[in-house]
ZAMARGU-4260 file (C-alpha; in steps of 0.2 Angstrom, whole numbers, plus 5000, padded with zeros to 4 digits):
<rodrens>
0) 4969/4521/5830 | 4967/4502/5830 | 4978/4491/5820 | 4962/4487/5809 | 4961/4506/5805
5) 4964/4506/5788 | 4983/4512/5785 | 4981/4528/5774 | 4969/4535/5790 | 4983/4530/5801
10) 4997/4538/5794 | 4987/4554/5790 | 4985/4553/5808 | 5004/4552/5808 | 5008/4534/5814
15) 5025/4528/5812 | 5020/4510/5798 | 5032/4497/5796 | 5024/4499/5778 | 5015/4515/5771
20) 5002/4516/5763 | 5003/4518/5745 | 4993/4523/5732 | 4994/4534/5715 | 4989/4552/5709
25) 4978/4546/5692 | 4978/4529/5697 | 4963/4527/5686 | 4968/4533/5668 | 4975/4530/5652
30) 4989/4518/5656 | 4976/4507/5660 | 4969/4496/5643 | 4952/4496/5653 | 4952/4513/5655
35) 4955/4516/5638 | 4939/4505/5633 | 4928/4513/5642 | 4933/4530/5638 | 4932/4528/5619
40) 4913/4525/5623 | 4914/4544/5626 | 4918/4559/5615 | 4920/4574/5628 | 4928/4568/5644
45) 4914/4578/5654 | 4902/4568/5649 | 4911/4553/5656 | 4913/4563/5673 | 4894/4567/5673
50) 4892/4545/5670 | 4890/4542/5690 | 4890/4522/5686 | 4906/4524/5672 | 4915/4535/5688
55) 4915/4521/5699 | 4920/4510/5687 | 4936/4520/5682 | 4937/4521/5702 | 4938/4505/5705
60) 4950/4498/5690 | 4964/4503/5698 | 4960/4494/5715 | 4955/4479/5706 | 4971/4476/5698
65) 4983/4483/5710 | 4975/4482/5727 | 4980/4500/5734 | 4978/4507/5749 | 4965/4520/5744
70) 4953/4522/5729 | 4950/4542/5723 | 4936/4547/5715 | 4935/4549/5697 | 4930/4567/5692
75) 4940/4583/5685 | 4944/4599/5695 | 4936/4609/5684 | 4919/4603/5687 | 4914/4618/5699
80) 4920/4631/5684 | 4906/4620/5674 | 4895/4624/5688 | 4900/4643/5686 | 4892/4644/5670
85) 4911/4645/5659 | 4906/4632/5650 | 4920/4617/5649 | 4923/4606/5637 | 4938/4593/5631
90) 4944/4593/5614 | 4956/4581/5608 | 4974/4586/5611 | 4971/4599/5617 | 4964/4597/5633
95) 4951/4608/5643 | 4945/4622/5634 | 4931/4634/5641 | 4917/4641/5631 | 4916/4659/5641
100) 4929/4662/5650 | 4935/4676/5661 | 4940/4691/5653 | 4937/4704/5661 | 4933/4712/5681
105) 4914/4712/5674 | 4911/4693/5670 | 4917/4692/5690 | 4906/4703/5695 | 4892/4696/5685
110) 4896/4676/5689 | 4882/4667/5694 | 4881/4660/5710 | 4888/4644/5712 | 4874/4631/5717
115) 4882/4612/5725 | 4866/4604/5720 | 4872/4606/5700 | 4888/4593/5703 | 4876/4582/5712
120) 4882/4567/5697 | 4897/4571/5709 | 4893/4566/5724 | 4882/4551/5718 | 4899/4545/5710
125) 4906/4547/5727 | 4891/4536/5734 | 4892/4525/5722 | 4912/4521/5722 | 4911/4521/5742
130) 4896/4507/5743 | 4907/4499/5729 | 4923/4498/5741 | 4930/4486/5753 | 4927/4492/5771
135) 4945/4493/5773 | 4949/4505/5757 | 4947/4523/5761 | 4939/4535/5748 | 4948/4551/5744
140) 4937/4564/5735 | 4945/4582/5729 | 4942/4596/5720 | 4956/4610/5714 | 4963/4624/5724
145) 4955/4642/5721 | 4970/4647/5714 | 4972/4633/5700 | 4952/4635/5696 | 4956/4653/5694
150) 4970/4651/5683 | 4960/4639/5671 | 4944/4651/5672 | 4955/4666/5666 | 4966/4658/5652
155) 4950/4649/5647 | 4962/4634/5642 | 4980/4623/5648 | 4992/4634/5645 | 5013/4632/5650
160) 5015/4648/5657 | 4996/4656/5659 | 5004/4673/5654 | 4986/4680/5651 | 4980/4674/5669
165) 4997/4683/5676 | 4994/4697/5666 | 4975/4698/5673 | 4979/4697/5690 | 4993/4710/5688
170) 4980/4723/5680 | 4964/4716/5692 | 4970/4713/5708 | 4954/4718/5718 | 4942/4707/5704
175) 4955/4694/5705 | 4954/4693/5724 | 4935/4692/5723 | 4933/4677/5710 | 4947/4668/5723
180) 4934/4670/5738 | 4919/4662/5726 | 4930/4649/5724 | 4935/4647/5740 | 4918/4647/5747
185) 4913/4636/5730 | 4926/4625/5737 | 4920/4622/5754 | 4902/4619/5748 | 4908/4606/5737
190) 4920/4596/5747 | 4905/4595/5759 | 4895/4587/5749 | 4909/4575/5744 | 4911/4571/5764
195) 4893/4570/5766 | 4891/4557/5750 | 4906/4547/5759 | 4921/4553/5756 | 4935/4548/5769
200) 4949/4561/5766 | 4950/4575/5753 | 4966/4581/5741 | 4966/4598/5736 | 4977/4600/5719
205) 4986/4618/5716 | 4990/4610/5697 | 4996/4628/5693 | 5006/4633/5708 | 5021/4631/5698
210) 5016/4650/5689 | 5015/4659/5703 | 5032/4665/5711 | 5035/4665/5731 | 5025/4681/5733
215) 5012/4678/5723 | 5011/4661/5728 | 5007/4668/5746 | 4996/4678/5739 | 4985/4671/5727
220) 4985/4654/5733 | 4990/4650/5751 | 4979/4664/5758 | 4966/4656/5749 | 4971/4639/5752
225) 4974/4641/5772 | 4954/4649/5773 | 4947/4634/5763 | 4955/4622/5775 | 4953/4632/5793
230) 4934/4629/5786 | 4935/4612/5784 | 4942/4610/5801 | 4929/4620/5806 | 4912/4614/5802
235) 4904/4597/5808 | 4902/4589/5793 | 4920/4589/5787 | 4930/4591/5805 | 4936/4574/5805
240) 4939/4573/5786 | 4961/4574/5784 | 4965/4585/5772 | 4980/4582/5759 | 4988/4598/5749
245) 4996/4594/5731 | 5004/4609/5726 | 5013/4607/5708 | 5032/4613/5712 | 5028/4626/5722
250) 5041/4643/5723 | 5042/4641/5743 | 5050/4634/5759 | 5043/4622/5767 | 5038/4632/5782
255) 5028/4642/5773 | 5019/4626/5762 | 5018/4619/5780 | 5008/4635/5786 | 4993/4629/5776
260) 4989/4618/5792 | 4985/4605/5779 | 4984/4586/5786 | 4998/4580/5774 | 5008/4587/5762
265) 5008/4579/5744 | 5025/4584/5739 | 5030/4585/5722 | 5042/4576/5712 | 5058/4588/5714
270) 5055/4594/5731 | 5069/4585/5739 | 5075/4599/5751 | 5059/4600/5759 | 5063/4599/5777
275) 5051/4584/5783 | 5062/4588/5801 | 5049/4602/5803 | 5036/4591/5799 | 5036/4576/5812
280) 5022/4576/5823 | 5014/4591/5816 | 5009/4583/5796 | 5011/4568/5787 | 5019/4567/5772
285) 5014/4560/5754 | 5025/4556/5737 | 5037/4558/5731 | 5044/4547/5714 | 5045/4555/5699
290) 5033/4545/5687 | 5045/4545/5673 | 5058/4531/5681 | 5042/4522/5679 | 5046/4520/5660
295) 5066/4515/5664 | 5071/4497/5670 | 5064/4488/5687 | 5083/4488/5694 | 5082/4507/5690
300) 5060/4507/5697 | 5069/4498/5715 | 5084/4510/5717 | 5075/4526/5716 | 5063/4518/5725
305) 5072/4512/5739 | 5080/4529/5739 | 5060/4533/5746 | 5060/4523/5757 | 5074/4525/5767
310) 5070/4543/5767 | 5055/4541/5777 | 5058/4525/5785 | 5055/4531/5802 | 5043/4548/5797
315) 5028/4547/5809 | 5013/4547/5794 | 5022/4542/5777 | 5012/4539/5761 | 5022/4531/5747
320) 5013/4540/5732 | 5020/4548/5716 | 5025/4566/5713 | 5015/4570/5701 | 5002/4559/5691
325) 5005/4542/5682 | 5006/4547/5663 | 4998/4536/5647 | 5015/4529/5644 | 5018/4520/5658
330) 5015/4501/5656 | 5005/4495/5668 | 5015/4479/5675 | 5027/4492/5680 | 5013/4501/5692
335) 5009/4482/5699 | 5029/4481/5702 | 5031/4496/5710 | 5019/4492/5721 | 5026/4475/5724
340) 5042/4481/5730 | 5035/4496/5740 | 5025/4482/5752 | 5039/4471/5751 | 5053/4485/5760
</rodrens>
């Protein structure tokens, strides 16, 4: 790639930058005052999302007052349960909360189908957030792994430890395996779209992977995972479309993350032994600074930044990104630091 590729595209097609690229997982939320305006204009937080005008907005606050590297579209992962007929709604405090959730091997069985045309508010947000760009920002569009939708869809709400979701796919394996593949083929169809409307590079978020221990994590998520991807690869639409995997503290090695064949690997805040040895030339990397040091002093903010930095000085395709999402109570001039000093390395 030329040197007026835009930098995330080059280091997901694992360059070795002088300066990654960097940008933030929630960039556009509620640390931001703006945000926050625009949001009180709303009582559910899907109706927002279905708001293809207010999504680029949001989109593009955080590129406005930072000047990132890449913008991501603003949506929620669980727009394609919505589409599923479970019925999603946000209540205050308590986050997502689904009117007909999954309860038993039936309501699989008896699922509509999933039809792409009913997030098109998705993809014209997508449209509308790529015409609103500068040529050289790339957009990244998303949607939630198979697993994570699953895991929402069966406990019918957030949860800490999902022990109803653990418990159902203990007692249902073969029901549990089927809703996987409808989201994994829900999944595909979606993303398309999303490449299709102008999306540049796609982040799949396994939120929940943290519930899951190694072999389940094989199991429920990665074999699904590593499908969904092979079919990106795959098909002409999405071919050229680099694909970055999240997965929330994952009980694995980094061989076996690594096996998912995804373009990058988004890794979380904690995984500090993952071996990026056995990721040169093969993946780039993303992350990976905890967002709470984002609360603590700038002297603190540079040190564990630096600490970054030096890691991955000379990885071939490095991200700078966080390990998780930026959270409300982070103060904004501390985001606009961060990325200050990042650039300044």
């Amino acid at each position: 790639m030329n040197e007026s590729t835009p930098l995330l595209l080059r280091a997901l097609n694992k360059e070795k930058l002088s300066t990654p690229p960097i940008w933030f997982m929630r960039q556009a939320g509620r640390y931001m005052p703006e945000y926050r305006k625009v949001r009180s204009k709303f009582k559910n937080f899907m109706d927002m999302c279905k708001d293809p005008d207010v999504c680029c907005e949001l989109a593009m606050q955080p590129i406005n007052a930072f000047s990132l590297d890449a913008a991501i579209l603003f949506s929620d992962i669980l727009t394609i349960p919505d589409a599923f007929g479970l019925g999603v709604e946000f209540i205050e405090n308590k986050g997502p909360v689904f009117k007909s959730p999954i309860k038993s091997k039936d309501d699989i069985h008896n699922l509509i189908g999933f039809n792409p045309e009913n997030l098109s508010y998705v993809y014209q947000a997508v449209a509308n957030i790529k015409r609103a760009l500068p040529e050289n920002i790339p957009l990244i569009g998303f949607c939630g792994s198979p697993w994570t939708l699953a895991a929402y869809s069966i406990e019918g709400h957030s949860s800490k430890d999902f022990k109803n979701t653990i418990n159902f796919i203990t007692k249902n394996t073969e029901a549990s395996h089927l809703l996987l593949s409808k989201l994994t083929d829900a999944c595909f169809l979606y993303l398309r779209k999303q490449v299709q409307a102008g999306a540049d590079v796609i982040q799949i978020f396994d939120s929940w992977a943290n519930i899951l221990d190694a072999q389940q994590l094989n199991e429920f998520s990665f074999n699904y995972i590593r499908p969904l991807i092979t079919a990106l690869k795959n098909d002409p639409v999405t071919s050229n479309t680099p694909v970055i995997l999240f997965a929330r503290n994952p009980k694995c090695n980094s061989k076996s993350i690594l096996q998912t064949s995804a373009d990058c690997i988004s890794l979380y805040w904690s995984m500090n032994d993952f071996d990026h040895s056995l990721a040169i030339g093969k993946t780039a990397l993303q992350g990976n600074l905890n967002p709470e040091i984002l609360l603590e002093s700038k002297d603190i903010i540079k040190k564990e930044t630096y600490k970054i930095l030096d890691k991955f000085k000379d990885f071939p395709g490095y991200i700078f990104n966080l390990g998780h999402g930026l959270t409300p109570d982070i103060c904004p001039d501390k985001v606009k630091y961060l990325t200050e000093i990042v650039r300044e390395y």
